[in-house]
N, C-alpha and C positions, 0 to 999 in steps of 0.2 A: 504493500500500500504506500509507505514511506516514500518507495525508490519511485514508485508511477508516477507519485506527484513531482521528485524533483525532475523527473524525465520530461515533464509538462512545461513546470515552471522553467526551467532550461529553455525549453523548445519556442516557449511563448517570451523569454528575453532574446532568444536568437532571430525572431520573427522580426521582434520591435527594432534590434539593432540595424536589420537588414531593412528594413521600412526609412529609418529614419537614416540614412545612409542615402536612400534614394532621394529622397525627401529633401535633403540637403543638399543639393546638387540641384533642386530648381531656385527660381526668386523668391518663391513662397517660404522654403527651407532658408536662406541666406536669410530670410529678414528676422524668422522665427527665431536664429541662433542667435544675430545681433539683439534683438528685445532682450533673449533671457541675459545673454553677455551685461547687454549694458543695466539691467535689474539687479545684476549680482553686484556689479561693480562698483551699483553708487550705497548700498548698503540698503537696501530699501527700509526697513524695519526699525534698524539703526538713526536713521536720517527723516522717517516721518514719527519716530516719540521724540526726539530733539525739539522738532517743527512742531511739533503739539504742544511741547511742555513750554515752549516759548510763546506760543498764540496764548492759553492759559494765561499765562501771566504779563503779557500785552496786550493785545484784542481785546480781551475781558476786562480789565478796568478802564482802558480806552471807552469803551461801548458803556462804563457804568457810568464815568463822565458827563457823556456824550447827551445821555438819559436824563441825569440828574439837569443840565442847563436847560432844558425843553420846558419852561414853564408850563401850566396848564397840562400837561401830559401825563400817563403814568409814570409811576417808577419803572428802573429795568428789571427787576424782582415778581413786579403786578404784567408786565410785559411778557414776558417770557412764559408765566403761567395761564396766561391768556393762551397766548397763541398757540401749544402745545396741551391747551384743556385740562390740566394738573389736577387733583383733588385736592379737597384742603387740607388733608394732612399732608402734603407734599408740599403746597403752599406754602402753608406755615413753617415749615421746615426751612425752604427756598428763603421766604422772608427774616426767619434767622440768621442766614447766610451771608443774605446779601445787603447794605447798610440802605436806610429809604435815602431819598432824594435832599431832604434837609440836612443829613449827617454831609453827605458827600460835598454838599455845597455847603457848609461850616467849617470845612475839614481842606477844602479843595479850592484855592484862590487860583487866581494868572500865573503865578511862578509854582505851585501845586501841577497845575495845567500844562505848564511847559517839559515840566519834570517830567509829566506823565508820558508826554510826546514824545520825549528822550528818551525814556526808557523802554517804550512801545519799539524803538527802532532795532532792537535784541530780536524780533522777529523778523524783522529785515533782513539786518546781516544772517540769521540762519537761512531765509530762503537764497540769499545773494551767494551763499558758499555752496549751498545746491545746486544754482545752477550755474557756477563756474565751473565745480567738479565736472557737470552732464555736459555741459557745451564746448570745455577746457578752450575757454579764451582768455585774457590778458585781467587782471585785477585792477579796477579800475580806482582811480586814486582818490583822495581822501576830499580834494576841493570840490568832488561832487556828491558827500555828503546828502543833501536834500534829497536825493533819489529814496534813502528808508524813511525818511518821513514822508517823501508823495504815496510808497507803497503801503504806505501803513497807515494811510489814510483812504487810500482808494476801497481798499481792502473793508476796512471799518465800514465808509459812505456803502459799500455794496451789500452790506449784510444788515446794515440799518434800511437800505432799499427794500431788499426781501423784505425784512420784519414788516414793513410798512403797509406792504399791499392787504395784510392779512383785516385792513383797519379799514381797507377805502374799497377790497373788492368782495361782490356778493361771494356769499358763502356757497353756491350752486356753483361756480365757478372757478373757486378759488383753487383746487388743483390741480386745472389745466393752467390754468393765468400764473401761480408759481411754476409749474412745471417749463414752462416757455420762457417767463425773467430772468430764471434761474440760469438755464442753458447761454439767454444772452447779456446778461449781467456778468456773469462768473467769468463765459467766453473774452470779453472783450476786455475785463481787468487781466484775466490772465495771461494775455496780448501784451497791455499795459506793462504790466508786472516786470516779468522778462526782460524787457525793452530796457524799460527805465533803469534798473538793478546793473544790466550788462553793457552801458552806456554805446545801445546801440550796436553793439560787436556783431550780433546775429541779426540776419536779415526778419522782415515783420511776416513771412510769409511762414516759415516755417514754427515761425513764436503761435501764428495762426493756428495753425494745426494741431501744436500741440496744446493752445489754451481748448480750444475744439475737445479735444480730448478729455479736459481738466473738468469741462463748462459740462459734456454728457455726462462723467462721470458723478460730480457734483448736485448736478439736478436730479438723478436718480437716488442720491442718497439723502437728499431733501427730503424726499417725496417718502423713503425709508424711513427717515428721522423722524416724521409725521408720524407713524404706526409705530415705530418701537422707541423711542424717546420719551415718554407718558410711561410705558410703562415699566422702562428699567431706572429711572430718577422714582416715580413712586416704590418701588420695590425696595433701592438704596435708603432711600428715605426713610421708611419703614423698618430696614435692618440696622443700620448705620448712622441714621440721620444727615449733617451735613456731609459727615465722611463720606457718605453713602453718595451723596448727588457730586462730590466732588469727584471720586471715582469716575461716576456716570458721565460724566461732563470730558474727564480727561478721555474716557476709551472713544467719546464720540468724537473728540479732537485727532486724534489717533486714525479714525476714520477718514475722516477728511482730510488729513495730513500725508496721509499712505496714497488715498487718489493724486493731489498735487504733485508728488513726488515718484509715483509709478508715471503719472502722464509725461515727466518732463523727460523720463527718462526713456521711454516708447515713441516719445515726438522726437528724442534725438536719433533715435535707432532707425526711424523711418525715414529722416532727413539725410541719414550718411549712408542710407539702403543704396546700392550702385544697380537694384531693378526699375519696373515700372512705380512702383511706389516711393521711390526714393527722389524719381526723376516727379511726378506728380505734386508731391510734398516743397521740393525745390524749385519750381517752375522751371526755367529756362536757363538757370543760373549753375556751375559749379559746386560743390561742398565748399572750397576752394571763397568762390565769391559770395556765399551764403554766407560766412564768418566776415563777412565785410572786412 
């Protein structure tokens, strides 16, 4: 019985080697090998908890700022649980968490504000060394500084866009109308993003592609977040309390970190492709004069 099975399993790694032997020998194979190359190479795992643990603790008080100066508005605590339909013991939970609008704005002046902008740029520089690594062009120097604060502001401005449609569009509607923002929202910061970070090194066509990439992956996990975000923050909540939503909050950073950071690395693989896809992703242009 033993020896059948290893005669199988044998026979069925010998199949797969002789499969994917042919297989790589088309452009389908050559691009497949490039993807997974260039996924090992930038550490994927390694390089979206960095990119998480850094949004966490930029994005997130950026966005609680941002909440708190909005007179007449909710807080980002009553926000959040809104839009995600929270129960109240999660709520409450949440609103232990998170300080109201009056703490933050007694606590949080102009130079509080700027501090905060500064220190927000720690999510910059981590995505800026991402994608130096995936695009390996020149480090761009220090006089053009303002590029992490544009990013990390675009970034914020787009996820306070999201949040917003949830307030001004009909609820029958409201997950096709995220589902298409999202796609073109995320798309075209993540355009942005690249650009700005890589001062312009990489041509806009292939930053295209791969924010394309960033912007489907993104909106699908929107649309995810919707359905399992309620109920793994109540759950934590529940077990943990804050610990519990902070957790939750990190692995779904983690999430979203891991798409960024796979896409950049997939739209480089497809750009330096030497098939039809390589040539498609690069227009007309060289690898050569794509790196401007």
């Amino acid at each position: 019985m033993a020896g059948g099975t290893a005669r199988r399993v044998e026979a069925a790694r010998g199949w797969g080697e002789r499969r994917w032997e042919s297989t790589r020998r088309t452009a389908t194979g050559r691009l497949l090998e490039r993807v997974v190359r260039d996924l090992v190479g930038i550490e994927l795992f390694d390089r979206a908890m960095t990119l998480a643990a850094q949004a966490f603790t930029s994005i997130v008080p950026l966005l609680l700022v941002a909440a708190a100066l909005r007179p007449g508005e909710d807080g980002f605590g009553q926000t959040v649980s809104d839009s995600l339909g929270l129960p109240d013991e999660t709520r409450a939970a949440l609103a232990g968490a998170v300080p109201d609008d009056s703490t933050v704005l007694s606590t949080v002046g102009v130079l509080g504000l700027l501090v905060t902008l500064v220190s927000a740029t720690s999510f910059s520089r981590a995505l800026e060394r991402i994608y130096l690594r995936v695009w390996q062009v020149r480090r761009p120097g220090l006089r053009t500084a303002w590029r992490w604060l544009a990013t990390v502001v675009a970034v914020a401005l787009a996820a306070l866009l999201i949040g917003f449609t949830r307030r001004v569009v009909d609820p029958q509607w409201l997950g096709l109308v995220q589902l298409v923002l999202q796609l073109v929202v995320w798309t075209v910061v993540w355009t942005f993003v690249p650009w700005v970070l890589l001062r312009g090194q990489v041509a806009v066509r292939p930053l295209a592609w791969t924010a394309l990439l960033t912007g489907v992956g993104l909106a699908v996990l929107g649309r995810v977040g919707a359905l399992y975000l309620p109920v793994v923050l109540s759950s934590g909540a529940r077990q943990f309390g804050v610990l519990g939503l902070v957790f939750a909050y990190l692995g779904w950073l983690f999430a979203l970190s891991f798409v960024v950071v796979a896409a950049a690395a997939i739209g480089h693989a497809c750009a330096t492709d030497d098939g039809p896809v390589g040539r498609w992703v690069r227009g007309r242009d060289s690898w050569q004069e794509v790196q401007g």
